[in-house]
C-alpha positions in Angstrom: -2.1 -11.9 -13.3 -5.6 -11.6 -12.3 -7.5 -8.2 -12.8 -7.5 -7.3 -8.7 -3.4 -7.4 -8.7 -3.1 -5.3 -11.8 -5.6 -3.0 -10.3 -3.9 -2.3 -7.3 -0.4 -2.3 -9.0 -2.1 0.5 -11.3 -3.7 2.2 -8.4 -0.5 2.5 -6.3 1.5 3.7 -9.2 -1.2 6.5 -9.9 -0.7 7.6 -6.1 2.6 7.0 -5.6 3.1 9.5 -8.5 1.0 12.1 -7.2 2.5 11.3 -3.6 5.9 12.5 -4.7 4.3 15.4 -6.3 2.5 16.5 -3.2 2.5 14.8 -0.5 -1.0 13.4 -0.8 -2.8 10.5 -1.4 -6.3 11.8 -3.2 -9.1 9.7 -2.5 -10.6 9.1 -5.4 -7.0 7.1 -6.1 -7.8 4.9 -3.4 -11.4 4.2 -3.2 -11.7 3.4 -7.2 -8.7 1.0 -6.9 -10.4 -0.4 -3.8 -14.0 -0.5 -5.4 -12.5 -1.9 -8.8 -10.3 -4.7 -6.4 -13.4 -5.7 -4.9 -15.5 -5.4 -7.8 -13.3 -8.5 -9.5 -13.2 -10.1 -6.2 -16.9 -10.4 -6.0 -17.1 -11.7 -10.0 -14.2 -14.3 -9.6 -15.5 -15.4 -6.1 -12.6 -14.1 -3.6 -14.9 -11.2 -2.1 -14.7 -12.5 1.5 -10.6 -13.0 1.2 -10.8 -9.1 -0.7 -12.5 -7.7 2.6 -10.3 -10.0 4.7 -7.6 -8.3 3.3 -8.6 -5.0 3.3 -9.6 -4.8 6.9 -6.1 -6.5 7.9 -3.5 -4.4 5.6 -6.0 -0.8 6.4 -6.3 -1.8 10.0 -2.6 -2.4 10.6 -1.5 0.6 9.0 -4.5 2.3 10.9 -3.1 1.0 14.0 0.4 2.6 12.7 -1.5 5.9 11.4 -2.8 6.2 15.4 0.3 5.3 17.8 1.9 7.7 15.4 -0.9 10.3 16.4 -0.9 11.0 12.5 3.5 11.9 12.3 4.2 8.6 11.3 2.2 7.5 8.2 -0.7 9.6 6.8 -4.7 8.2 6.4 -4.1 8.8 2.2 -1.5 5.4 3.0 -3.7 3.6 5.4 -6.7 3.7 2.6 -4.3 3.2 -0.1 -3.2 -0.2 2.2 -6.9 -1.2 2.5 -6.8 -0.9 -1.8 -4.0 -3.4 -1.8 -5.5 -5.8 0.9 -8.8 -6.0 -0.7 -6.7 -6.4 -4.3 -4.2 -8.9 -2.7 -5.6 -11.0 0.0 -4.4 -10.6 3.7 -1.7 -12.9 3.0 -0.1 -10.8 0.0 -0.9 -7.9 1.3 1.0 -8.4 4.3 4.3 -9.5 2.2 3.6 -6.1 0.3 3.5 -4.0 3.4 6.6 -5.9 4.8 8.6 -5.1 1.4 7.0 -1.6 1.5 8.6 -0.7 5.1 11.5 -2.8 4.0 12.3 -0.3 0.8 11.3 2.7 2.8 13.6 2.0 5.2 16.5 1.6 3.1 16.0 4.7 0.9 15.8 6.2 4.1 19.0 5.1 5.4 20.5 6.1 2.3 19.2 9.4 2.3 20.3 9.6 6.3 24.0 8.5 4.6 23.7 10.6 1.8 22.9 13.6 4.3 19.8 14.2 1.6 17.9 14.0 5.0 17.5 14.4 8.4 15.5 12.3 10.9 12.9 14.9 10.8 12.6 14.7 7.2 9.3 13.5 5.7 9.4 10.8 2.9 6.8 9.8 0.8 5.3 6.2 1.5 3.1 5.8 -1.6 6.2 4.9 -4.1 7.3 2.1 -1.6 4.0 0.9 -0.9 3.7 0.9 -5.1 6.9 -1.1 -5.0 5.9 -3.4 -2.2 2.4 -4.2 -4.1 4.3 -5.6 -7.2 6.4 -7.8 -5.1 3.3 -8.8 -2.7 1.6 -9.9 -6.6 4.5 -11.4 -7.9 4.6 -13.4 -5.1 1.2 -14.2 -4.0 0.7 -17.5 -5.3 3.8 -18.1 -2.8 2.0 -15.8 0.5 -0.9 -18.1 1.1 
């Protein structure tokens, strides 16, 4: 594994754990992974495919942050996102936030079943989008 992958795996582990701890996404978390992502993109030769990526996985979950009018998915995800596109390419990145959604989604459903939750509750997106990341690296030979 290259040095942008571990990055961002490190990155949303660091914010996934202060996500459960309260509800927040610092940015210094985000920007350092993202600066650090592109950083080794620029010294292994990937920097367009980093930016590539961060503008497509921030901008999509941007796009989600604004039809939401914020309820849906906070700005701490969408620049954590741009971290992992920079760090993963658009192609990888994409896999991450579909496995991301995926996992939310089913701890969510299990929390509905569980009655842990109600619709209304809010759950904290960082741990899946940690979660995601390692399966968007894993398989990111694979994404392209």
């Amino acid at each position: 594994m290259t040095a942008a992958p571990a990055t961002a795996i490190a990155g949303t582990l660091i914010a996934a754990a202060i996500d459960l701890r309260t509800g927040l996404i610092p940015d210094p978390i985000s920007g350092t992974t993202a600066l650090v992502a592109l950083a080794a993109a620029a010294l292994n030769g990937t920097l367009p495919t980093a930016l590539a990526g961060s503008v497509a996985a921030g901008g999509a979950l941007w796009l989600l942050h604004a039809a939401t009018g914020g309820r849906g998915l906070g700005l701490g995800d969408v620049k954590l996102g741009a971290a992992i596109g920079a760090a993963l390419g658009p192609a990888a990145a994409f896999v991450a936030l579909g496995a991301a959604f995926t996992f939310g989604a089913l701890a969510g459903i299990a929390l509905l079943l569980a009655r842990r939750a109600t619709r209304r509750s809010a759950l904290p997106f960082a741990p899946f989008l940690a979660l995601g990341t390692l399966a968007g690296a894993v398989l990111q030979p694979w994404a392209a």
